[in-house]
C-alpha positions, 0 to 999 in steps of 0.5 A: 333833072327830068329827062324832055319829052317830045310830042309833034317833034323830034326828041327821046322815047321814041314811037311805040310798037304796033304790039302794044295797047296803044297802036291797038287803040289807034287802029280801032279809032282807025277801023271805026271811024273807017266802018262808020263813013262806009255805012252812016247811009245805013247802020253805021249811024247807030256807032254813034252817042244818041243821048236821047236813045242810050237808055230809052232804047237801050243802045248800051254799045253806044257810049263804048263805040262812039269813042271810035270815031272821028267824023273828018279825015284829018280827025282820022290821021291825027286821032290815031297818031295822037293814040299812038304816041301819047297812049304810048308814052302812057302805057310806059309809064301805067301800063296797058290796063291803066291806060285803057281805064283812063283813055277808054274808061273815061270816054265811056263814062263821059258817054253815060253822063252826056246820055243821062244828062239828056234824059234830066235836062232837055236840050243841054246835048246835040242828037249825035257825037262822034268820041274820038276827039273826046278820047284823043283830048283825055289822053293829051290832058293826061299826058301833059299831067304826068309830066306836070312841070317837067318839060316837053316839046310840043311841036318844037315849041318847049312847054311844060306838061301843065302847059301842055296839058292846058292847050288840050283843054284850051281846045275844047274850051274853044271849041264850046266858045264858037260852036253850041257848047252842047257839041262838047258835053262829052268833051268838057266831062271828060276833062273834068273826070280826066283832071281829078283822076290824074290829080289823084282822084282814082277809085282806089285812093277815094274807096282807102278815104272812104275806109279811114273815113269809116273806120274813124266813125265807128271809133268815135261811136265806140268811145261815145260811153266813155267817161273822163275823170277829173284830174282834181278828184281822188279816185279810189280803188272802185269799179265806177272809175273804170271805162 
């Protein structure tokens, strides 16, 4: 039977260390979001994803550094401890350079494709977003996945990690409900990118298909000059019957 996880409540596993990649990730979400409200008058703004700007005016940093921060204070206090916990549960079980690809890699990527989203559909995103959310949502989802139908607690509330992993999404789904949709492009790709990668979808397993792939063509086109014998036919002891 599959040990309970806990989340938001108490159980096994305790909280990670401030040494691990995870607390370092709560304390950049932290130190960004911090820098940015101490400098939006300013500079700061441009910590932001600007889709319209990334690739017009080059601002490459963007889609990394907008994964840093949270707009509201709560965002703050609740985005670093889901990074925290969760991130930490994660590296457990991944290790720290697979959680940075998910929860880092993924939120970046959203930015990229929210950024050329703007440029090949005008209006389909809003002028600014703040990513903490949108990393916080990816390592939610990707929690509830790992567990899939093992149990957790979500605020003492017993679920399944599927299920929990539904209420994460249930949130953005939400949120592009009430709020424009286009407020949670990056949000709604990154669940999206987040679900296939968990689900098995991750670049090494997708490059081994494309080699079976490519090694199964290039045997078919070596066995196209072939050629079958009947089995009614006599064959003779000639060269013509050889392949």
């Amino acid at each position: 039977m599959r040990p309970m996880r806990s989340f938001g409540g108490r159980g096994g596993g305790g909280l990670p260390g401030l040494e691990t990649t995870a607390s370092k990730l709560a304390a950049a979400l932290v130190a960004g979001s911090i820098l940015y409200h101490l400098t939006k008058g300013g500079q700061g703004g441009l910590l932001l994803l600007l889709p319209d700007f990334v690739f017009s005016r080059l601002f490459l940093w963007q889609p990394i550094t907008y994964g840093f921060i949270e707009s509201s204070p709560m965002g703050i206090i609740f985005g670093a401890i889901i990074t925290w916990s969760i991130g930490g549960y994660l590296e457990s079980i991944w290790g720290g350079k697979r959680l940075l690809m998910v929860g880092v890699g993924v939120t970046v990527l959203a930015g990229v494709l929210t950024s050329l989203l703007a440029m090949l559909v005008p209006g389909a995103t809003v002028q600014a977003y703040t990513g903490g959310n949108v990393m916080t949502s990816v390592l939610w989802v990707a929690y509830g996945l790992s567990i899939g139908r093992g149990e957790t607690n979500f605020w003492g509330i017993p679920l399944s990690g599927n299920a929990l992993a539904g209420v994460g999404a249930g949130f953005v789904v939400l949120m592009a409900i009430i709020g424009p949709w286009q407020a949670q492009v990056p949000d709604l790709l990154a669940l999206g990118m987040v679900f296939a990668y968990v689900r098995g979808a991750n670049p090494r397993k997708l490059m081994l298909h494309f080699q079976h792939w490519r090694l199964q063509r290039q045997l078919r086109d070596r066995s196209k000059h072939l050629r079958v014998v009947p089995k009614n036919q006599s064959r003779p002891d000639r060269d013509q019957f050889l392949n």
